[in-house]
C-alpha positions in Angstrom: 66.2 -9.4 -34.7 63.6 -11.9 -34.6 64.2 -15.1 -36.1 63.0 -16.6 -39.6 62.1 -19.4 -38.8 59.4 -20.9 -36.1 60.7 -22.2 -32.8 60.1 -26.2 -33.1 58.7 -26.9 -29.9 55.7 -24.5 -30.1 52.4 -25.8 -29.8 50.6 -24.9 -32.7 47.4 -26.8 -32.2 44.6 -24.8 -33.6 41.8 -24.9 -31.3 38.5 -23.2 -31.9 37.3 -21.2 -28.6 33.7 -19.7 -27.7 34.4 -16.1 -28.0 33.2 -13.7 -24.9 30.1 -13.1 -27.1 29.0 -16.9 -27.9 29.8 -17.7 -23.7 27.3 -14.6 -23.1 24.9 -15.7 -24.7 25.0 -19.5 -23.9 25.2 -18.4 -20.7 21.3 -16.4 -21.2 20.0 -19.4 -23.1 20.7 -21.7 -20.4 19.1 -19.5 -17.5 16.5 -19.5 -19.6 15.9 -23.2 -20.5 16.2 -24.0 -16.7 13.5 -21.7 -15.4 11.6 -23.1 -18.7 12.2 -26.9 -17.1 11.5 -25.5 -13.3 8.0 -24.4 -15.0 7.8 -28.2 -16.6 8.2 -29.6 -13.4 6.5 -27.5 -11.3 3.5 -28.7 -13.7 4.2 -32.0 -12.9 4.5 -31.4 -8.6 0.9 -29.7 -9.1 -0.6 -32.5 -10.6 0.8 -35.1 -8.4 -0.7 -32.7 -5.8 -4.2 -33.0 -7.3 -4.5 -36.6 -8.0 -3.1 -37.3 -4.4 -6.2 -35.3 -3.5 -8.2 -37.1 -6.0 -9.1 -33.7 -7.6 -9.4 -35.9 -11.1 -11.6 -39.4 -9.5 -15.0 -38.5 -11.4 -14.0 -35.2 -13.4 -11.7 -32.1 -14.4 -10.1 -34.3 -17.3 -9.3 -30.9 -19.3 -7.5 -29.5 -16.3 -5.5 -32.7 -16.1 -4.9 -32.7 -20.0 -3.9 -28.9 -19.4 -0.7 -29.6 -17.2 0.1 -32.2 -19.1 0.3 -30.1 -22.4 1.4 -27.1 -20.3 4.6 -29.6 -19.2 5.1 -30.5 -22.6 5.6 -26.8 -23.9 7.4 -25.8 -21.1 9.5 -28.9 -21.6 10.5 -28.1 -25.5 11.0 -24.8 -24.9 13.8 -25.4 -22.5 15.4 -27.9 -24.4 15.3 -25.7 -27.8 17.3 -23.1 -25.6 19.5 -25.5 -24.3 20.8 -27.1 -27.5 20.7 -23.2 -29.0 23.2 -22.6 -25.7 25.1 -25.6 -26.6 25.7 -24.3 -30.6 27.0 -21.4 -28.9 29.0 -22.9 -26.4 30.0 -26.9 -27.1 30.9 -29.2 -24.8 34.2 -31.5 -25.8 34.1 -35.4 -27.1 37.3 -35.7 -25.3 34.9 -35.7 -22.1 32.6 -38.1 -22.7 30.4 -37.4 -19.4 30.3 -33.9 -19.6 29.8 -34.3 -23.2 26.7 -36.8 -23.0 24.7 -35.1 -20.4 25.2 -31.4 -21.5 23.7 -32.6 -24.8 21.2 -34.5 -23.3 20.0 -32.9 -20.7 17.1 -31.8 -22.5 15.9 -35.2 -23.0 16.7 -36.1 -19.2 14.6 -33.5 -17.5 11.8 -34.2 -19.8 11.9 -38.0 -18.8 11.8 -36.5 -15.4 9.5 -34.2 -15.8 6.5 -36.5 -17.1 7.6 -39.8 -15.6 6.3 -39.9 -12.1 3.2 -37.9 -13.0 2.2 -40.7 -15.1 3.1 -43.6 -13.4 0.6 -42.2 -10.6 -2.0 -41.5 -13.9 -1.7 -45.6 -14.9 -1.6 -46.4 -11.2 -4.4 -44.4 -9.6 -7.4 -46.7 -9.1 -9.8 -44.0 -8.4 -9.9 -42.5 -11.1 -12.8 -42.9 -13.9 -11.5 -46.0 -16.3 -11.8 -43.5 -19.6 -10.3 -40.3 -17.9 -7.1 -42.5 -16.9 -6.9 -44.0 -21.2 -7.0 -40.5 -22.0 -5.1 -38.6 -20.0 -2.0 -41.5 -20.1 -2.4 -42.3 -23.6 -2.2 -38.4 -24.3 0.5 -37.7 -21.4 2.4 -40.7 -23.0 2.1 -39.4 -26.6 3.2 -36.0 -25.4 6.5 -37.2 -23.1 7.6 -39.1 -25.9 7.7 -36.6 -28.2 9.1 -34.5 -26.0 11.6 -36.9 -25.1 12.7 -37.0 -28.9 12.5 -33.5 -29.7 15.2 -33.2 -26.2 17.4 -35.8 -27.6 20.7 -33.9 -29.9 21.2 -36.2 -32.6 24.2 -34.9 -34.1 25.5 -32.4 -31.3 28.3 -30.1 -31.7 31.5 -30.1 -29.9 34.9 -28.3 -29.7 36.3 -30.7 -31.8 33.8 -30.4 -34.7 34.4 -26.8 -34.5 38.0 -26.8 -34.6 38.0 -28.9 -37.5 35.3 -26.3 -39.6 36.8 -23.1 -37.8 40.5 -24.5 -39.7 38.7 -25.3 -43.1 36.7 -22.1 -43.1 40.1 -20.0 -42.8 42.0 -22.3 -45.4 39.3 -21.4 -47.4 39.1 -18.2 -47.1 43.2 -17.3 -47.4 43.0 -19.7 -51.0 39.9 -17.7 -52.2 37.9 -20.6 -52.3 34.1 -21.1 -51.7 33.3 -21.3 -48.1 31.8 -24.3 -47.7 32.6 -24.8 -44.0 32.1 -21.2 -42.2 28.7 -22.0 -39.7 28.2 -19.1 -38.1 29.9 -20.3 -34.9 32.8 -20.8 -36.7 32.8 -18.1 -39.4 33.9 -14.6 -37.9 36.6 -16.2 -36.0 38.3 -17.7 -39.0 37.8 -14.8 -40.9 39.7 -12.7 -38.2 42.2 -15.6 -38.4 42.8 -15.9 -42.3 42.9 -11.8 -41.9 45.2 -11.1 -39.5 47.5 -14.1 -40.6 48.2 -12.4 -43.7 48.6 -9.2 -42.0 51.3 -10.8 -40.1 52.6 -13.0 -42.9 52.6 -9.6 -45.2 54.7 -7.7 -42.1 57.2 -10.7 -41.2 58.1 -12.0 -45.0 56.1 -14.7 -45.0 55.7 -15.7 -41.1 53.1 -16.9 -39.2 54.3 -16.4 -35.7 53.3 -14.0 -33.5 54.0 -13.0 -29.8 51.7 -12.2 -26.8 52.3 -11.7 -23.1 51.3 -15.1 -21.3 47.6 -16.0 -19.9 47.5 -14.7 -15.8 48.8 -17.6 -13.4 49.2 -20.7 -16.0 46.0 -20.3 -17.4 45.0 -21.6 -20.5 43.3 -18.6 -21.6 43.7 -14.7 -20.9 40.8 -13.7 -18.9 40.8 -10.0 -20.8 42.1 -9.9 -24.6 45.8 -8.9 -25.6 47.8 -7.9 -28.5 49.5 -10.0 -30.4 52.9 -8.7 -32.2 55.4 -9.8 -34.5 58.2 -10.3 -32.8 59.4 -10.3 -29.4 61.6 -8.0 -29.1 59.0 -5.1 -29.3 58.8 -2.5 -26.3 55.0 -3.5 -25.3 56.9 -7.1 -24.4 60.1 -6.1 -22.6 60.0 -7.6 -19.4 57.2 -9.8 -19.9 56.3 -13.4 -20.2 55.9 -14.1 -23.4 54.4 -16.8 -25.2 54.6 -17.4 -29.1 53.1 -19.3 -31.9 50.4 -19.4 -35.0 47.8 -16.4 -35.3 45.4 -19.3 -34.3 47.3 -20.3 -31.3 47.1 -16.8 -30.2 43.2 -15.9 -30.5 43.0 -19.8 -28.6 44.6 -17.9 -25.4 42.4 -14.7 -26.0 45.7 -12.7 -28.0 42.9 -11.5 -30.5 43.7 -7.7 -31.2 46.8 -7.7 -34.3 49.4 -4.4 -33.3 48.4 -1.2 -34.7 51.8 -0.5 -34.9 52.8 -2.7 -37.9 55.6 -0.6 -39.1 57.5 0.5 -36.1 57.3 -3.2 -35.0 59.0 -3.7 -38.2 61.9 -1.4 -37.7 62.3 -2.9 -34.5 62.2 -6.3 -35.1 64.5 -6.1 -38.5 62.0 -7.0 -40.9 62.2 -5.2 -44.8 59.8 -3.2 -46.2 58.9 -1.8 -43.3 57.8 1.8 -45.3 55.7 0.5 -47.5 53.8 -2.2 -45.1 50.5 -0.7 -44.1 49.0 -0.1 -40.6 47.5 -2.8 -39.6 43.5 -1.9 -38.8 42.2 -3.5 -35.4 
């Protein structure tokens, strides 16, 4: 029989974890936000190019003012996708490197992307006096906003997620307003506030649950397992087991509940195991 009461030494820190999903598609955002900086850059190397050859000494201001907007754009673009990646998929505040430059990468690569380009604009002393106060005071204007619009103010991390992904479910298992379900945040702890009282409705209150153990001492499962309610159950026999919160379990990818709430019950010596319903994912 399983026991009533949760082991004491389990590890019951709930941690909010990009799903498959959110890792896909920060994973497309930033593929494209780097070929959208390679463009940026690339901008920049063919200008260099054409004021080495002094393509812009007496003329062909617009074509210089067109790289230099065409930088710009290309510039934005990738950092939009990259802090839309990093919504997705956050960096932690527990590493502060990783954490600074993931965030502000977008803001880096524009610095890089405009810099040199207009240090050779300010220093070039061929070209015409009025072309050079135009095309740096625009190219000036232009990487600083940029620059700003690269910057994450307020970034998101693991951390700040975890918090909101714990309130959200709290919310929604007392029926409150949901003032803290973001999207990133929202589905998982309405599949967490769900299947806890699915397992808290099977187990007389409970809210442990048991799932074989992540491959080779990962953190995480690499494909998702099922969680159960006790273990005891047949799918466990012979496994490695590890138990703890609903939370803890979708944390190590155990995110699909048992359809096989009532056998699980007969089996593991919980009552009312006739009348507790399937459960439905």
């Amino acid at each position: 029989m399983a026991e009533n009461t949760p082991p004491q030494d389990v590890d019951v820190t709930k941690e909010w974890r990009a799903t498959h999903g959110q890792e896909a598609a920060a994973k497309r955002l930033r593929i494209f936000a780097v070929l959208a900086w390679i463009v940026a850059i690339g901008g920049e190397v063919a200008g260099i190019i054409f004021l080495r050859q002094g393509r812009f000494d007496h003329g062909n201001l617009p074509l210089l003012i067109g790289i230099l907007v065409g930088i710009a754009i290309f510039a934005i673009a990738g950092s939009l996708m990259w802090k839309a990646a990093n919504k997705q998929d956050p960096a932690r505040r527990s590493e502060p490197a990783k954490f600074f430059f993931q965030n502000q990468l977008g803001a880096i690569i524009t610095v890089i992307a405009f810099l040199p380009l207009l240090v050779l604009i300010f220093m070039d002393k061929d070209m015409d006096p009025k072309n050079k106060k135009i095309a740096g005071g625009l190219g000036a204007l232009l990487a600083v906003g940029a620059t700003l619009i690269g910057v994450s103010w307020n970034p998101p991390s693991v951390e700040q997620y975890t918090q909101d992904m714990n309130k959200c479910a709290a919310e929604i298992k007392a029926n409150q307003p949901t003032k803290d379900c973001s999207p990133e945040v929202a589905q998982q702890a309405q599949d967490i506030a769900r299947d806890s009282k699915t397992v808290a409705d099977a187990t007389n209150g409970q809210d442990v649950v048991y799932w074989i153990a992540p491959e080779n001492g990962q953190k995480r499962a690499s494909t998702p397992h099922v969680f159960h309610i006790c273990k005891e159950v047949s799918p466990l026999r012979g496994k490695v087991v590890n138990s703890g919160s609903v939370t803890l379990a979708y944390s190590e990818n155990a995110t699909r509940i048992t359809k096989q709430i009532p056998m699980e019950q007969k089996q593991c010596g919980f009552a009312g195991a006739e009348e507790a319903p399937a459960a439905a994912g």
